[in-house]
PDB file with SEQRES, HELIX, SHEET and CRYST1 records, atoms N, CA, C and O in Angstrom:
SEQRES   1 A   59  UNK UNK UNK UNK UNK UNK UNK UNK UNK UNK UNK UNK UNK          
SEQRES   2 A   59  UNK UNK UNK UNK UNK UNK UNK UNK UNK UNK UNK UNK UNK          
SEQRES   3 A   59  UNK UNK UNK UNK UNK UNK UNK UNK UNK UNK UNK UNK UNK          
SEQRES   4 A   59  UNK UNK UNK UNK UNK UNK UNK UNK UNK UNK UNK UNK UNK          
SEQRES   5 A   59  UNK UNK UNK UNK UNK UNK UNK                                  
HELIX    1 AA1 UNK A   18  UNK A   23  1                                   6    
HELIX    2 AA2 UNK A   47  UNK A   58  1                                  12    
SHEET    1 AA1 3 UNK A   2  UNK A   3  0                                        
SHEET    2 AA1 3 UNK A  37  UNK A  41 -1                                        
SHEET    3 AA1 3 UNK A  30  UNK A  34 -1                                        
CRYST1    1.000    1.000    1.000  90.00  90.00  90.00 P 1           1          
ATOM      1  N   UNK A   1       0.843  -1.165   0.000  1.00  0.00           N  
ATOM      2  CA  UNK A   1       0.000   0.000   0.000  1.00  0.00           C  
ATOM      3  C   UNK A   1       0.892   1.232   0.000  1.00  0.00           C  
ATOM      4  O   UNK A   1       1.880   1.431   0.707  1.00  0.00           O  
ATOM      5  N   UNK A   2       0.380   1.989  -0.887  1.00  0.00           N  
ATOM      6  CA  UNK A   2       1.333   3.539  -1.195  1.00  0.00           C  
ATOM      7  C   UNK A   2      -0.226   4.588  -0.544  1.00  0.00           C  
ATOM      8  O   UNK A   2      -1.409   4.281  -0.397  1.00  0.00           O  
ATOM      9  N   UNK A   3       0.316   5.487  -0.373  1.00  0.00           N  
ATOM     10  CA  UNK A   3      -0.143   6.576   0.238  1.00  0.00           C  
ATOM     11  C   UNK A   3       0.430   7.925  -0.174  1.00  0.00           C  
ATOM     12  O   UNK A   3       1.563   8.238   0.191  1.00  0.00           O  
ATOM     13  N   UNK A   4      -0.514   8.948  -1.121  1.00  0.00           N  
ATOM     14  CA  UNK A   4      -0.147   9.650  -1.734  1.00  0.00           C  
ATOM     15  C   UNK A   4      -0.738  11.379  -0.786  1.00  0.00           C  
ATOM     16  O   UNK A   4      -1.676  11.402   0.011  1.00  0.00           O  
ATOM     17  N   UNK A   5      -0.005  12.452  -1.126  1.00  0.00           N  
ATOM     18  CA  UNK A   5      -1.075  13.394  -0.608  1.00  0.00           C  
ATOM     19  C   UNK A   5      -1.894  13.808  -1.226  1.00  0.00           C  
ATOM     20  O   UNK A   5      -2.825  14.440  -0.726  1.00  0.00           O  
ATOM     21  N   UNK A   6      -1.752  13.505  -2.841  1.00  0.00           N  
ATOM     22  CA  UNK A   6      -3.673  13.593  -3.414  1.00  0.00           C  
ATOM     23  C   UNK A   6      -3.877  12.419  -4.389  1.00  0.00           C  
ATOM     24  O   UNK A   6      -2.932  11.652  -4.570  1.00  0.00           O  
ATOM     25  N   UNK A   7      -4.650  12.291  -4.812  1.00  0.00           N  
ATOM     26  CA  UNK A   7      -4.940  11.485  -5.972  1.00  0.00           C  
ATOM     27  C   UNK A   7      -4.207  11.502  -7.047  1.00  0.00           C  
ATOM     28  O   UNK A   7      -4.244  10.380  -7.551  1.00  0.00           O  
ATOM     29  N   UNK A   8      -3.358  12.440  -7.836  1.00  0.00           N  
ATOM     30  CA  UNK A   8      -3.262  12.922  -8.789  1.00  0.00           C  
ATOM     31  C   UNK A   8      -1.432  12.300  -8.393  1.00  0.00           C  
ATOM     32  O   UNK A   8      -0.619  12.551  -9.282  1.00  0.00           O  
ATOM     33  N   UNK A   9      -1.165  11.931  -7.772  1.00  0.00           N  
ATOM     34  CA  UNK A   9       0.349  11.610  -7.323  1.00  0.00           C  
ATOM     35  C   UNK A   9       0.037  10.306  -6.887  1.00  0.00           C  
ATOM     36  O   UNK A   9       1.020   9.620  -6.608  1.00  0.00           O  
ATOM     37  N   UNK A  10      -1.270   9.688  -6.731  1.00  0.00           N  
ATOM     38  CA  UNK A  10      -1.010   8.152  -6.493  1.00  0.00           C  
ATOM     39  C   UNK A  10      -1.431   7.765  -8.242  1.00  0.00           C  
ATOM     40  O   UNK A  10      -0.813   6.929  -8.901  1.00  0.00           O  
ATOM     41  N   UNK A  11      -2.671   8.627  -8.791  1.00  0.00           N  
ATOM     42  CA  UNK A  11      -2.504   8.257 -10.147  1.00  0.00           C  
ATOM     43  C   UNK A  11      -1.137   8.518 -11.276  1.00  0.00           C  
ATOM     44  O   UNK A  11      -1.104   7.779 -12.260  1.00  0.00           O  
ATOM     45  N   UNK A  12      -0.432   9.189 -11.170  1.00  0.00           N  
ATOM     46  CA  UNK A  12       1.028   9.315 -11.575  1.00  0.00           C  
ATOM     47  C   UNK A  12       1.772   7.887 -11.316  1.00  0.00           C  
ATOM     48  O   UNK A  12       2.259   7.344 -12.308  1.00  0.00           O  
ATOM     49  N   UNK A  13       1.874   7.338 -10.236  1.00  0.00           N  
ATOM     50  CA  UNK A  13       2.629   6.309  -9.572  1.00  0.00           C  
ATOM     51  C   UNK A  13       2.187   4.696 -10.562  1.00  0.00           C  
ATOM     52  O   UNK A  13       2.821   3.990 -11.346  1.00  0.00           O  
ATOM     53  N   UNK A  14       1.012   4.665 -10.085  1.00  0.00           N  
ATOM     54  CA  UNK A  14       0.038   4.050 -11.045  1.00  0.00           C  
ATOM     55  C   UNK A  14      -0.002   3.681 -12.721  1.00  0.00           C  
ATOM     56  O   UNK A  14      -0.399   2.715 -13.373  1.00  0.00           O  
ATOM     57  N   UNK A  15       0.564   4.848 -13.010  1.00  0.00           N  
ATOM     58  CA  UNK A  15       0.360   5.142 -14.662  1.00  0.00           C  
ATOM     59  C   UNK A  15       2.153   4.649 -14.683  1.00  0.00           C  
ATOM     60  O   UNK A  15       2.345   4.015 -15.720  1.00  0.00           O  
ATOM     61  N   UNK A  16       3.377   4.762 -13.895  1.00  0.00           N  
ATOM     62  CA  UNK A  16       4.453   4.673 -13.996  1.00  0.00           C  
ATOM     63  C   UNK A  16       4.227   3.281 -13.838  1.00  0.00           C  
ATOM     64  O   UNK A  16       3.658   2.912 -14.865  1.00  0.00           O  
ATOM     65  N   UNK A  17       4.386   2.325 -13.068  1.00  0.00           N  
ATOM     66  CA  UNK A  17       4.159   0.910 -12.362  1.00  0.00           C  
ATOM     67  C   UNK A  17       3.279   0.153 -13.362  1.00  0.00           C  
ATOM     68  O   UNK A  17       3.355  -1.069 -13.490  1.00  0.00           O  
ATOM     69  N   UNK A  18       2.415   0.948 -14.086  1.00  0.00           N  
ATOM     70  CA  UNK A  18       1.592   0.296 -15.391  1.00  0.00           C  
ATOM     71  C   UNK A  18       2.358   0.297 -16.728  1.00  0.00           C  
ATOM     72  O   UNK A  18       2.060  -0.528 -17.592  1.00  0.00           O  
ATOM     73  N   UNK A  19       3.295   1.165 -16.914  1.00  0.00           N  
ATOM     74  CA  UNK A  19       4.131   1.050 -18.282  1.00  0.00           C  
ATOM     75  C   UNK A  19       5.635  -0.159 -17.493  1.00  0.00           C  
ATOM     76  O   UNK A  19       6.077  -1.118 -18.125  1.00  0.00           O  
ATOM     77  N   UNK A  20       6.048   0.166 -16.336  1.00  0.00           N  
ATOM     78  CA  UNK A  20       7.113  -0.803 -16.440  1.00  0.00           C  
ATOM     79  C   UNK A  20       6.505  -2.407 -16.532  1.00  0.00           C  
ATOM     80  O   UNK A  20       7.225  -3.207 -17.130  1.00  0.00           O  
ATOM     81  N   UNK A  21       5.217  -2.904 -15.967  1.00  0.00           N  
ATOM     82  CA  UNK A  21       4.902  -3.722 -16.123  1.00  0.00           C  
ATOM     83  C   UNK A  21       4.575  -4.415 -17.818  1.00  0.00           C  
ATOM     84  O   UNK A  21       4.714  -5.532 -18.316  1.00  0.00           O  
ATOM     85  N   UNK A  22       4.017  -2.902 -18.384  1.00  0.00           N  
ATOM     86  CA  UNK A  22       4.314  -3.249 -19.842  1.00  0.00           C  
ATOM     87  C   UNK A  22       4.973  -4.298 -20.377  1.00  0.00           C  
ATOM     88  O   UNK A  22       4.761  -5.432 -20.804  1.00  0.00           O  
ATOM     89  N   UNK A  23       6.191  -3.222 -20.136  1.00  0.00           N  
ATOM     90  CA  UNK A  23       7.957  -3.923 -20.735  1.00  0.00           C  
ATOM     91  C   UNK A  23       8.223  -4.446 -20.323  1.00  0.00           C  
ATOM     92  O   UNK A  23       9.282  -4.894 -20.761  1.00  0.00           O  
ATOM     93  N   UNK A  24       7.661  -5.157 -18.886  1.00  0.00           N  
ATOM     94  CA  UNK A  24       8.654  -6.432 -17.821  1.00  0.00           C  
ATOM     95  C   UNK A  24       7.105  -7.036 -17.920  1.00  0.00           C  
ATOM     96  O   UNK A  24       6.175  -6.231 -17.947  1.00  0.00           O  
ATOM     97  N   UNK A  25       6.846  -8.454 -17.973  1.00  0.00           N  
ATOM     98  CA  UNK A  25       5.517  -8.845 -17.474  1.00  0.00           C  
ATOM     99  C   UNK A  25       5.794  -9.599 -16.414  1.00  0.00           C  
ATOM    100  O   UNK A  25       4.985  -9.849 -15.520  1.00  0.00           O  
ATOM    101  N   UNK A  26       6.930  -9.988 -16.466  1.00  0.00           N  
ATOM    102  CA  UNK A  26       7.798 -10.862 -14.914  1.00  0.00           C  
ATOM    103  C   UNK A  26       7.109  -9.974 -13.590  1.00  0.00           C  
ATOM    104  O   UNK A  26       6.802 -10.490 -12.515  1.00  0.00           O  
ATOM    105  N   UNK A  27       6.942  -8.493 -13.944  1.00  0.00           N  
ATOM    106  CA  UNK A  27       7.157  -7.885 -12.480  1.00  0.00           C  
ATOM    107  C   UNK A  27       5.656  -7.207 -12.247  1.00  0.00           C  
ATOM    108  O   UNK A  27       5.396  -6.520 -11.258  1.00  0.00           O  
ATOM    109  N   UNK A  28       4.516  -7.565 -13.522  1.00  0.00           N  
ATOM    110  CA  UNK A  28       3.671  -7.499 -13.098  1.00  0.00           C  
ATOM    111  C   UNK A  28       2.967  -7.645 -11.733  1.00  0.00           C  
ATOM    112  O   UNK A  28       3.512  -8.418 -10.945  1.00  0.00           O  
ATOM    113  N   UNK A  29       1.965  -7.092 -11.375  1.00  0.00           N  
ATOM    114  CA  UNK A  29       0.970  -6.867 -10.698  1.00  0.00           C  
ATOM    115  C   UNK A  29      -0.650  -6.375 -10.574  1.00  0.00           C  
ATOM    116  O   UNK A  29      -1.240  -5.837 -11.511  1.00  0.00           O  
ATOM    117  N   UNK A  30      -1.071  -6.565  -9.672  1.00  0.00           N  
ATOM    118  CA  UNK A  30      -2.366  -6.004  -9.480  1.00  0.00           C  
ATOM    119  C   UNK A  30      -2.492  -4.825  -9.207  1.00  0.00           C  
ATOM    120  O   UNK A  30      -1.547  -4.496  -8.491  1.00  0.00           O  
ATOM    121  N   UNK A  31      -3.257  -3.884  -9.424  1.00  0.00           N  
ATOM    122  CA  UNK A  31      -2.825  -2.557  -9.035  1.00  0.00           C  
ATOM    123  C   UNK A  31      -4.392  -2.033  -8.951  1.00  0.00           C  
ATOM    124  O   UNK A  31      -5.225  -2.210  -9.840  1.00  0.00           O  
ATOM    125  N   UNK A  32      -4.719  -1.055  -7.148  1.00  0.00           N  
ATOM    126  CA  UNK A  32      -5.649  -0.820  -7.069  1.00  0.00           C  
ATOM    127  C   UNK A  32      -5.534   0.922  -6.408  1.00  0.00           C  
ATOM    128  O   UNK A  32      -4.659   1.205  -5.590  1.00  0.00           O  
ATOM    129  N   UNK A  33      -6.671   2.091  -6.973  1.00  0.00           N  
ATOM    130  CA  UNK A  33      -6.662   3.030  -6.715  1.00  0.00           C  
ATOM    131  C   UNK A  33      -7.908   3.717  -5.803  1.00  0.00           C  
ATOM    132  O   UNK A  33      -9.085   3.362  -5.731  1.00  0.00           O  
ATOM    133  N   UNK A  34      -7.415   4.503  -5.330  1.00  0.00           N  
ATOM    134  CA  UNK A  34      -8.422   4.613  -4.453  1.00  0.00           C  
ATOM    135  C   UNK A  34      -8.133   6.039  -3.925  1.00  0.00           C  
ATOM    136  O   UNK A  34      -7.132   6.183  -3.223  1.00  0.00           O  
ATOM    137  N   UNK A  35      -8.888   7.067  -4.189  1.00  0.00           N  
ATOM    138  CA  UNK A  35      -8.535   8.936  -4.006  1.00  0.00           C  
ATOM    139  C   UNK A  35      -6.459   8.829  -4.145  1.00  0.00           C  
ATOM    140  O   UNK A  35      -5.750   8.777  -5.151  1.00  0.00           O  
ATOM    141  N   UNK A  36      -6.127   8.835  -2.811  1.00  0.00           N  
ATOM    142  CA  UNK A  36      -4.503   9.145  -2.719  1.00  0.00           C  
ATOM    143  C   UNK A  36      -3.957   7.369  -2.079  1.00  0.00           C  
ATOM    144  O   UNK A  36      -2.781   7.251  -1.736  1.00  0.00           O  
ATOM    145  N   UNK A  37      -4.684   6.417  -2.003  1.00  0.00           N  
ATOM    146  CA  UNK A  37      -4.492   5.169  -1.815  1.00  0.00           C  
ATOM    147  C   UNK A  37      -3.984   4.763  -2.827  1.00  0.00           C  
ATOM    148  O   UNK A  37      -4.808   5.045  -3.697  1.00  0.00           O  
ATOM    149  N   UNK A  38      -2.986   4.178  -3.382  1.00  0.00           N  
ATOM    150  CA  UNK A  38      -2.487   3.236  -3.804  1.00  0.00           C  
ATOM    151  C   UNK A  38      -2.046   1.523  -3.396  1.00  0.00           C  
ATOM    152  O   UNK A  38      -0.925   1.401  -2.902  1.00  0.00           O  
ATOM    153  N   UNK A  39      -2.916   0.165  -3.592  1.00  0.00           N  
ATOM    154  CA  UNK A  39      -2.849  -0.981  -3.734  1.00  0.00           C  
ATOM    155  C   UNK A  39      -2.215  -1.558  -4.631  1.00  0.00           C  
ATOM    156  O   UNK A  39      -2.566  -1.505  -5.810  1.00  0.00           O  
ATOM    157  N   UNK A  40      -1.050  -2.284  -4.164  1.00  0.00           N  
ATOM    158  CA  UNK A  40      -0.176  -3.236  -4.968  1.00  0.00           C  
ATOM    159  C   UNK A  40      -0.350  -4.202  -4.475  1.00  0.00           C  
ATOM    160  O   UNK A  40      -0.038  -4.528  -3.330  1.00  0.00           O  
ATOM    161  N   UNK A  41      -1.159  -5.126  -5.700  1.00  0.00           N  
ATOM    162  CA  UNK A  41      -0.936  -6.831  -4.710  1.00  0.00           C  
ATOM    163  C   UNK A  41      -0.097  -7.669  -6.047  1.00  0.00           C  
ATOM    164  O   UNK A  41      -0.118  -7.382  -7.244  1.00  0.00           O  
ATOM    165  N   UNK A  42       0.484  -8.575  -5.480  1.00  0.00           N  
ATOM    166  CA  UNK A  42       1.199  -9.778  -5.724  1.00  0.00           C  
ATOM    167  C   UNK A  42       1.056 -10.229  -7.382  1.00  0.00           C  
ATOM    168  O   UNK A  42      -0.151 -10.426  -7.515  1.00  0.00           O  
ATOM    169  N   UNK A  43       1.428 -10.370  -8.116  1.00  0.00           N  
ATOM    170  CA  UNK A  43       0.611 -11.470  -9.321  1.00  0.00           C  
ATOM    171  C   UNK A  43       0.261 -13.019  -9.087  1.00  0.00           C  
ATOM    172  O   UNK A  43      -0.603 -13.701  -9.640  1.00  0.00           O  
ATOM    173  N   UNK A  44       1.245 -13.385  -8.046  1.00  0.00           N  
ATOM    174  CA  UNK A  44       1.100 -14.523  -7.745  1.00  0.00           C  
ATOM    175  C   UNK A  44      -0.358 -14.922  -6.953  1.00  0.00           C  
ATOM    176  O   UNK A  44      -0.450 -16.120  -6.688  1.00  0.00           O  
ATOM    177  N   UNK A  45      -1.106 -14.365  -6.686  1.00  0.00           N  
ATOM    178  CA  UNK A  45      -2.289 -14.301  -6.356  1.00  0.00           C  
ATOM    179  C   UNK A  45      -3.423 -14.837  -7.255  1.00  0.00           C  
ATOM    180  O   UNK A  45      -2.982 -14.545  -8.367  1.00  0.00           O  
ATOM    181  N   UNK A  46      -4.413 -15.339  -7.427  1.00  0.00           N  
ATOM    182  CA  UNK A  46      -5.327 -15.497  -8.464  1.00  0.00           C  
ATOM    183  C   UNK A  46      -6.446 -14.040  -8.696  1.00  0.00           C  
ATOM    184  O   UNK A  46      -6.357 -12.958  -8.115  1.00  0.00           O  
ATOM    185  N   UNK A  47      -7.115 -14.314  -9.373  1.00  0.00           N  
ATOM    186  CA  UNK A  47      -8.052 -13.309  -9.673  1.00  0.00           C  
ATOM    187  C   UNK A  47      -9.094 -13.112  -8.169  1.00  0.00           C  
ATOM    188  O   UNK A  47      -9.085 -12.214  -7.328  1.00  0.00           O  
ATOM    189  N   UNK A  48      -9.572 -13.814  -8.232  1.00  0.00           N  
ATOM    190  CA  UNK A  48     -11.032 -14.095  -6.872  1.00  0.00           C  
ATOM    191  C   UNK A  48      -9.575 -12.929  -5.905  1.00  0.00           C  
ATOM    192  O   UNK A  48      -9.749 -11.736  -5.657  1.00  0.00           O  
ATOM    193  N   UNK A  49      -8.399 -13.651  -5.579  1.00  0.00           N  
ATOM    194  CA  UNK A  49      -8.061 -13.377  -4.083  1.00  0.00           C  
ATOM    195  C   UNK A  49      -7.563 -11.917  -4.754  1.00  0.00           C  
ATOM    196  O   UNK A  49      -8.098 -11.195  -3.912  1.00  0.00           O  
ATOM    197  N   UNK A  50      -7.018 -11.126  -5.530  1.00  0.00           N  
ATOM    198  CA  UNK A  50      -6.863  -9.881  -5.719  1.00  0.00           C  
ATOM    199  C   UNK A  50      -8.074  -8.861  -5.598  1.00  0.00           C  
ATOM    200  O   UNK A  50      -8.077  -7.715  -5.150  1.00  0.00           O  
ATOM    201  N   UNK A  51      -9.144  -9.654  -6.155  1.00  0.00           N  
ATOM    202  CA  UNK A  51     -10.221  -8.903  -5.833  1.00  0.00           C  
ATOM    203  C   UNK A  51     -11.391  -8.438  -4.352  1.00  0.00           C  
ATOM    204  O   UNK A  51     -12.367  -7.747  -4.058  1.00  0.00           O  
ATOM    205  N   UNK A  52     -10.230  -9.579  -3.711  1.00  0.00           N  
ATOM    206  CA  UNK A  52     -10.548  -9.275  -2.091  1.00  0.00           C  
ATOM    207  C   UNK A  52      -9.990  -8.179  -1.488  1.00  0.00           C  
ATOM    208  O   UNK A  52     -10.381  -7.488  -0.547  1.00  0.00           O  
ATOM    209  N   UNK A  53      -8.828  -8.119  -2.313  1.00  0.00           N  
ATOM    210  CA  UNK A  53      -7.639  -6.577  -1.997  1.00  0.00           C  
ATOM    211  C   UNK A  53      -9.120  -5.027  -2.220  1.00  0.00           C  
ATOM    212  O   UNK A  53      -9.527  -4.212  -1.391  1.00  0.00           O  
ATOM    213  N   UNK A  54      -9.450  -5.214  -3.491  1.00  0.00           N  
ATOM    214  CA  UNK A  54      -9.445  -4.443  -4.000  1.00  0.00           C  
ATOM    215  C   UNK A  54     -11.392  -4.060  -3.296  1.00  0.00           C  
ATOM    216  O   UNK A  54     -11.747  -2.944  -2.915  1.00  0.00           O  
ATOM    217  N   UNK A  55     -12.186  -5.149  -3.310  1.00  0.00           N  
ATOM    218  CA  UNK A  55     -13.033  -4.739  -2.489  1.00  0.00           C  
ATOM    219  C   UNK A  55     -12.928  -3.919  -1.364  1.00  0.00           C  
ATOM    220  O   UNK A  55     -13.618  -2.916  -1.180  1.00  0.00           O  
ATOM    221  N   UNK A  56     -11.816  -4.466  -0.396  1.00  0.00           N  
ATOM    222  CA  UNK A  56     -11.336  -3.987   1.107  1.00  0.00           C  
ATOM    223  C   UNK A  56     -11.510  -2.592   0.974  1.00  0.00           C  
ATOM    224  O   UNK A  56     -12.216  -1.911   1.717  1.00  0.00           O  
ATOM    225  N   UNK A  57     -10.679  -2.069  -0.241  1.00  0.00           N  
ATOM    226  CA  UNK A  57     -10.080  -1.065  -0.552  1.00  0.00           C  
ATOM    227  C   UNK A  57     -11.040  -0.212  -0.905  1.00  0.00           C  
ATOM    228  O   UNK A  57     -10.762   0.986  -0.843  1.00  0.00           O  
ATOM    229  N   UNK A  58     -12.157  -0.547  -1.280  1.00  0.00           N  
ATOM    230  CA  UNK A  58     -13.517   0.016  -2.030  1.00  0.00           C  
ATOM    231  C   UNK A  58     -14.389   0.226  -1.046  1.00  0.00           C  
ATOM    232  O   UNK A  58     -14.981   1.303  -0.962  1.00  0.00           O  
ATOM    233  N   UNK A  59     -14.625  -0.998   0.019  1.00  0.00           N  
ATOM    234  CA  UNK A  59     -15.342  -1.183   1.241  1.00  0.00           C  
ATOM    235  C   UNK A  59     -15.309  -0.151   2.420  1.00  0.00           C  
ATOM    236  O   UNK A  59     -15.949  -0.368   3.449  1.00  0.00           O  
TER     237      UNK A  59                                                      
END                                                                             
């Protein structure tokens, strides 16, 4: 979990961590946003259990 002081700097982070995953898919991840919240979960995770992250996060 990243913690930004607005939205606009966890969406920056987000948009960076989404192009290196691009070019690396090894270092992929899940990636969840939320106002200045930023969620990074695992790839090694399945779908169902990332989306438990991301509910929490919504919840």
């Amino acid at each position: 979990m990243e913690v930004f002081p607005d939205e606009a700097g966890a969406k920056a982070r987000m948009d960076f961590i989404q192009s290196v995953a691009k070019n690396l898919p090894a270092v992929g991840e899940y990636v969840y946003l939320k106002g200045p919240v930023l969620v990074r979960v695992s790839r090694f995770l399945t779908p169902n259990q990332a989306k438990e992250y991301e509910a929490a996060l919504n919840g």
